[in-house]
C-alpha positions in Angstrom: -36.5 14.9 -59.2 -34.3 15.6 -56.1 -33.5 18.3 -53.8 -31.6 21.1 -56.1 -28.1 20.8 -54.4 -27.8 23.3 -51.8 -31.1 24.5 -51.9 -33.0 25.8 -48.4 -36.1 26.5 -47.3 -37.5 29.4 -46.4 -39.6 29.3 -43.1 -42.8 29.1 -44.2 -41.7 26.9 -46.9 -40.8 24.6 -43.9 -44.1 25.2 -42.3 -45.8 23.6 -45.0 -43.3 20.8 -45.5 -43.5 19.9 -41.8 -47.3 20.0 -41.9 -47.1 18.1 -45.0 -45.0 15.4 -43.4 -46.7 15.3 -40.3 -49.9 14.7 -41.7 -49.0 12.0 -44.0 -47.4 10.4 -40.6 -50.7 10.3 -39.2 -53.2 9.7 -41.5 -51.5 7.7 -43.8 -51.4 9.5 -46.6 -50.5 13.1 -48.2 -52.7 15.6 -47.4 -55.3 17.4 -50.0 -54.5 21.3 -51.0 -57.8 21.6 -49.1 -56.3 19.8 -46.1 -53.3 22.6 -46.1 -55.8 25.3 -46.8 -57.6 24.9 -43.5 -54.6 24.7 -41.8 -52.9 27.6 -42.4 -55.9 29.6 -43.3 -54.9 30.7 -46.1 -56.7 31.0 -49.8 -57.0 28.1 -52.4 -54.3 29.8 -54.8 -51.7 30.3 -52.1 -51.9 26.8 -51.1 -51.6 25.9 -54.8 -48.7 28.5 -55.4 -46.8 27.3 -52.5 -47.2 23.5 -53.6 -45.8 24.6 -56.7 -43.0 26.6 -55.7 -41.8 24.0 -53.2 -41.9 21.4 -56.1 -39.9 23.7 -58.3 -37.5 23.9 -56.0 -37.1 20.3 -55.5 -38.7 20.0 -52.2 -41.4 17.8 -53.0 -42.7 15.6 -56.1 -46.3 15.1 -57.3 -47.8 12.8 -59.4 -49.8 14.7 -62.6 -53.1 14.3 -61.9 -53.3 12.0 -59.0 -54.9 13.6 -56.0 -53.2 13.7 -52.8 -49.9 12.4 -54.6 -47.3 14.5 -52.1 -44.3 13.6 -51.6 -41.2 15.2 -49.0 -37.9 15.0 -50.5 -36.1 16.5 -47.9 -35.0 14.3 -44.8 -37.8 14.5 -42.3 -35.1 16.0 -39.0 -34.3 18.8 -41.4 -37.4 19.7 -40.9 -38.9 22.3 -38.6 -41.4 20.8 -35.4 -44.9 22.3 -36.1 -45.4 24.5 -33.0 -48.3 22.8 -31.4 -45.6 19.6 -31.1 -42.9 21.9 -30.2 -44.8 23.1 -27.4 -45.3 19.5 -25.8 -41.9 18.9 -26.0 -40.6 21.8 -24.2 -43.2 20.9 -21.5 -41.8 17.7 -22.1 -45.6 16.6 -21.9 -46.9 17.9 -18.5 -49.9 19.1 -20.0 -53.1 16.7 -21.2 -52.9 17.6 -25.0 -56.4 18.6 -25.3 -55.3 21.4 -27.8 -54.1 19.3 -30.3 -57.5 18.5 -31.1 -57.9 21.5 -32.9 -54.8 21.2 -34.7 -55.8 17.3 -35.4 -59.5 18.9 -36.7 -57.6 21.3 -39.0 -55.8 18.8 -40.4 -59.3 17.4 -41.6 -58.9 14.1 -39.1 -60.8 12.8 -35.8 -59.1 12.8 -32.4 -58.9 9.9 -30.6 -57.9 11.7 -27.3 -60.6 11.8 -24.9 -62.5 15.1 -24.0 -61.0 16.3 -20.8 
């Protein structure tokens, strides 16, 4: 399934989708509902209901079934920068990025940047 021909994405639609595409960058892999849960803080069945309306819409594919089995259809520089990233770049990295441990945590990884 591809992107439904002029289809957009709403902004928290491409909150999810950046976090989704970000964290796959990282870690290797897709992340869990669970994984999107803790970071947006939001409850089990409005994780579920967004995966599921961002796949209906052509935004995504999963694999019945297989955990963890996300996939972003959409071409990674339409997507928005997660704010925590946004902010370095406007900084153009002045400061030590000691936040993004929390943002690293959320994402249900370890930080490999030194405590400061």
């Amino acid at each position: 399934m591809s992107q439904k021909s002029g289809a957009h994405f709403t902004e928290k639609q491409g909150h999810y989708l950046a976090f989704i595409h970000t964290y796959a960058y990282m870690f290797g892999r897709p992340p869990a509902e669970a994984d999107i849960q803790r970071h947006f803080r939001v409850s089990p069945p409005s994780v579920h209901q967004m995966i599921v309306t961002l796949e209906r819409n052509g935004f995504i594919r999963r694999q019945p079934g297989v955990p963890r089995s996300i996939e972003i259809l959409v071409p990674p520089e339409s997507l928005p920068i997660l704010e925590w990233l946004g902010s370095k770049r406007q900084n153009h990295c002045d400061e030590p990025l000691g936040h993004t441990r929390g943002v690293i945590a959320r994402a249900g990884g370890r930080s490999s940047i030194p405590e400061t």
